[in-house]
C-alpha positions, 0 to 999 in steps of 0.5 A: 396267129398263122397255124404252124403244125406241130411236128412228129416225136419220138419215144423211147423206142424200146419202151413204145415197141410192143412187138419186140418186147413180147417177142423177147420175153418169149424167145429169150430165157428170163436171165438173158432178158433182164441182163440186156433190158436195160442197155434195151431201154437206154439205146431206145431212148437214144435212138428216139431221143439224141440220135434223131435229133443228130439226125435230123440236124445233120440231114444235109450232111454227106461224105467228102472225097478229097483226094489231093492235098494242097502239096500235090499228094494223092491221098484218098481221105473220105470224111463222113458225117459227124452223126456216122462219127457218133455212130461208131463210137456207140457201136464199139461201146454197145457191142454192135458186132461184138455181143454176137462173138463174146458168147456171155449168152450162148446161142442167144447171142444172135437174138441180143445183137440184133435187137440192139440193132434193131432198136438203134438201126434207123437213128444211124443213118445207115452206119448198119451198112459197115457193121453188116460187112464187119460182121459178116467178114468176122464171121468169113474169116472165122469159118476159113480157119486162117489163124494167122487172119483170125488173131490178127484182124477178129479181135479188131473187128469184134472189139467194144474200144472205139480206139481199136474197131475196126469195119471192113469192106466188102469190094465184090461188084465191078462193071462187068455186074453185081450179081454175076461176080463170075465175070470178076475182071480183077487180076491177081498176081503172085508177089515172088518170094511171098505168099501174098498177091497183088491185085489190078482191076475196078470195083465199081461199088465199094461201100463203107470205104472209110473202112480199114480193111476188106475182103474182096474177090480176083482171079489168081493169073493162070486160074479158069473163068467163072466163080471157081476161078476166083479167091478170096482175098483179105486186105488192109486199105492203109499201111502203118504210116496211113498210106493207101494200099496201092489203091485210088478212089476214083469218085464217090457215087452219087446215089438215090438213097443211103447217101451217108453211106461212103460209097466209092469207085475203087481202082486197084493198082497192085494193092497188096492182099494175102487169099483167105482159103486156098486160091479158088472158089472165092464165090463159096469162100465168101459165102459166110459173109453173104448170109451174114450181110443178108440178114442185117438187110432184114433188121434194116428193113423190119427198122425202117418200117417200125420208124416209119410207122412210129412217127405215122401214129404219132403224126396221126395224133397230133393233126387234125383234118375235118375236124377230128384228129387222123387218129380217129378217121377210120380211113387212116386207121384203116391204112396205119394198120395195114402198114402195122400187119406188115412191119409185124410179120416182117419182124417175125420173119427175120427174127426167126432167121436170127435164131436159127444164125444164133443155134447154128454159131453156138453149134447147136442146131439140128441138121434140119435147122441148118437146112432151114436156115440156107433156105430161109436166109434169100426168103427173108431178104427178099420178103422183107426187103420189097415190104420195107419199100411199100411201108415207107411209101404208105408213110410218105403219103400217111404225112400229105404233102408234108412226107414230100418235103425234104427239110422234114426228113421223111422222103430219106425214110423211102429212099434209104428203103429202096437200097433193101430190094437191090443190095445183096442180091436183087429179088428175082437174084435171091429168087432165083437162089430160093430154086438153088436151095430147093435143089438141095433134098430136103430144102422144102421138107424143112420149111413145110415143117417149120410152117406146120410147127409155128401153125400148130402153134398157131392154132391154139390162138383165138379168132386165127383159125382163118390164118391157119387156113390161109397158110396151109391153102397158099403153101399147097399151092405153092407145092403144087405149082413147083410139082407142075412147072417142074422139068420146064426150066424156062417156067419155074424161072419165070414164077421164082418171085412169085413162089419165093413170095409166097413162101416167105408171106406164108412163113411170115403169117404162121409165124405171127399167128404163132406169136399171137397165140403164145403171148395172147397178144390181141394186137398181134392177133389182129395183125396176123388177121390183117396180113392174111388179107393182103394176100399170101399166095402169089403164086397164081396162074402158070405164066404165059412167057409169050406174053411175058416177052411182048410186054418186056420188050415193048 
């Protein structure tokens, strides 16, 4: 009989992720962890269990616009998959976004919310990409003080009734750019008699549109150009009786990856919106939502790498080539741990950024914490974001040919990782805001601290005085280059992503030593060893911007 080789499985991926179950026993309080480990466990079964399976079964599926009915009407219906159906269902019963509302667990409440994310994040089929939105939007509109928004739209947002949840959007990016949503070309136009607004433009990429309501950007008439002359508006995309909101889709985007995720090109037609917190300075105004959103980028990275490399071991023991299983070809072993040292440091990064969300919320946070905070927050995104891709692509190859084939599942893994570096904020974007956030006095005072508090950690671990070396040696590099590139704009710019790199990679391995030496844990020992090789400074050699423009421009 033909050989058939037997596919990759799943476990209960809370039970099978030992990281996370060190990493919970130390960071939460031991009521905290017992009242959650249970939900933990059963979500962890779900997501290595019916939800794959779903997943697996619906690979082909994707959302579809239909925006005339056989009458003639305009009516703009998005159906999503059946497994994003499920997904919603599940995320209003597990609190998804709710339990980092309901404050039962204080400033824990952040650390619990992700860590059910985590676990379930790569089973959904991206559904993380309408939760981040609904949870940064929840937390916009909380900080705007706008009662009347507040008690309207919080409690549907943050609800655990399927009936009642509501996702929302969040409509920013039009033709003129994504990053740059200065340039915005939405008009918005005083309904008279009324304080709300009606606005006209495109927006180019709106994702999660099957939402019910959005928080988006335009220009009050009469205001100036740039950022500050822009205001954050709140709308709702149907009125009572289901009827679009003076708004037409005018297609879905046919994307490289994310494709259960309903993305759409949107075309306000004087779609009626009310301002969130006064009529400028949308850019900051909706900042709140930025934070938020970057942060679940980071839980869909360390998610996607922990999947990627659970269905890789498990692969590497069930197929034999050359006569012995990969799991025992030190060159497989050699490249599983690799990926391993990764996802783990990537793991720590984020969840040290969740922490501190967590401590900010519940208003207990020193002002250093908050200071960290705004500059850890682009550092996390981007670290991990660029990590999650190299993982993914490593897994792919980890399978042979096999990780190519579609009908496997695995090419979705690498494609669904690439969205990471790009959405909200592309690197050198959020490199750039790392130089923003240094500006700020303090900023780097703040991280150096946080680095030396995890090393001194750190240090009382055996076999990581290496790492703590390391460290210090790529963070005095780091402080060293941004000393001597200092006053020369086109420099400092030039070496952003190395040095927001580097600070990230530094963090990432203090944190990781630390967490070793706290839980005594000979495998995250290992892995901390494992990424110092991988190199942390990345700062290197001043560039030469000549050369650079002669390679840039061909």
């Amino acid at each position: 009989m033909a050989f058939i080789q037997e596919a990759p499985g799943l476990g209960n991926q809370f039970d099978e992720d030992a990281l996370l179950g060190e990493y919970l026993g130390r960071a939460l309080p031991a009521p905290v962890f017992a009242a959650t480990r249970d939900e933990l466990r059963h979500l962890g079964e779900l997501a290595g269990g019916k939800l794959y399976r779903m997943q697996q079964e619906d690979r082909l599926n994707e959302p579809v616009l239909t925006q005339w009915d056989a009458w003639g009407n305009r009516v703009d219906v998005i159906e999503v998959s059946p497994l994003w159906r499920e997904a919603a269902v599940l995320a209003a019963q597990h609190g998804l976004v709710a339990t980092a509302y309901e404050k039962q667990h204080g400033e824990f409440a952040r650390v619990v919310q992700f860590a059910l994310n985590y676990i379930v994040d790569a089973s959904l089929d991206v559904y993380s990409c309408p939760l981040a939105m609904t949870d940064g939007a929840a937390r916009t509109l909380l900080d705007s003080g706008n009662r009347a928004l507040i008690e309207h739209a919080v409690p549907r947002l943050t609800s655990r009734d399927p009936a009642r949840m509501w996702t929302s959007g969040q409509w920013m990016t039009e033709r003129t750019g994504g990053s740059d949503v200065g340039l915005s070309e939405t008009v918005a136009r005083k309904v008279e008699g009324s304080e709300q607004f009606r606005l006209f433009g495109t927006k180019w990429f709106t994702s999660a549109t099957t939402s019910q309501m959005a928080l988006t950007l335009g220009r009050p008439e009469g205001n100036g150009p740039g950022g500050r002359g822009l205001a954050l508006f709140y709308l709702e995309v149907r009125d009572a009786d289901g009827r679009m909101n003076s708004l037409a889709i005018n297609r879905l985007k046919d994307k490289l990856g994310t494709r259960k995720v309903p993305t759409a090109e949107l075309e306000l037609q004087g779609t009626l919106a009310t301002p969130v917190l006064g009529l400028g300075d949308g850019v900051r105004n909706i900042t709140p939502m930025l934070n938020v959103t970057r942060t679940w980028n980071a839980i869909g990275a360390i998610a996607g790498m922990r999947r990627a490399l659970a269905l890789s071991r498990d692969y590497a023991r069930r197929r034999v080539q050359f006569g012995h299983k990969l799991s025992e070809q030190p060159l497989h072993v050699d490249t599983l741990a690799g990926m391993a040292a990764e996802a783990e440091g990537a793991f720590v990064i984020t969840f040290r950024a969740v922490e501190l969300i967590g401590r900010s919320e519940a208003g207990v946070a020193t002002d250093l914490e908050r200071t960290l905070l705004r500059m850890l927050t682009p550092i996390v995104k981007l670290t991990t974001g660029k990590q999650a891709v190299v993982v993914a692509s490593e897994a792919l190859e980890a399978f042979g040919g096999a990780g190519y084939v579609e009908d496997t599942g695995l090419p979705r893994i690498l494609r669904d990782a690439q969205v990471l570096p790009i959405w909200e904020g592309t690197t050198n974007v959020l490199s750039l805001d790392t130089l923003r956030a240094l500006a700020r006095e303090g900023s780097l005072e703040a991280f150096e601290r946080e680095v030396e508090r995890a090393l001194a950690t750190a240090a009382d671990g055996d076999g990581l005085g290496g790492c703590v070396q390391t460290v210090r040696t790529a963070m005095a590099r780091a402080r060293e280059w941004l000393s001597e590139a200092s006053g020369e704009t086109m420099t400092v710019e030039a070496g952003a992503r190395r040095f927001a790199m580097t600070l990230g990679r530094s963090l990432e391995l203090a944190l990781l030593a630390a967490h070793a030496a706290q839980t005594r844990s000979p495998r995250a020992a290992a892995a901390a060893r494992r990424l110092a090789r991988h190199g942390v400074d990345l700062v290197g050699a001043s560039v030469d911007r000549g050369d650079a423009a002669l390679l840039a421009d061909g």
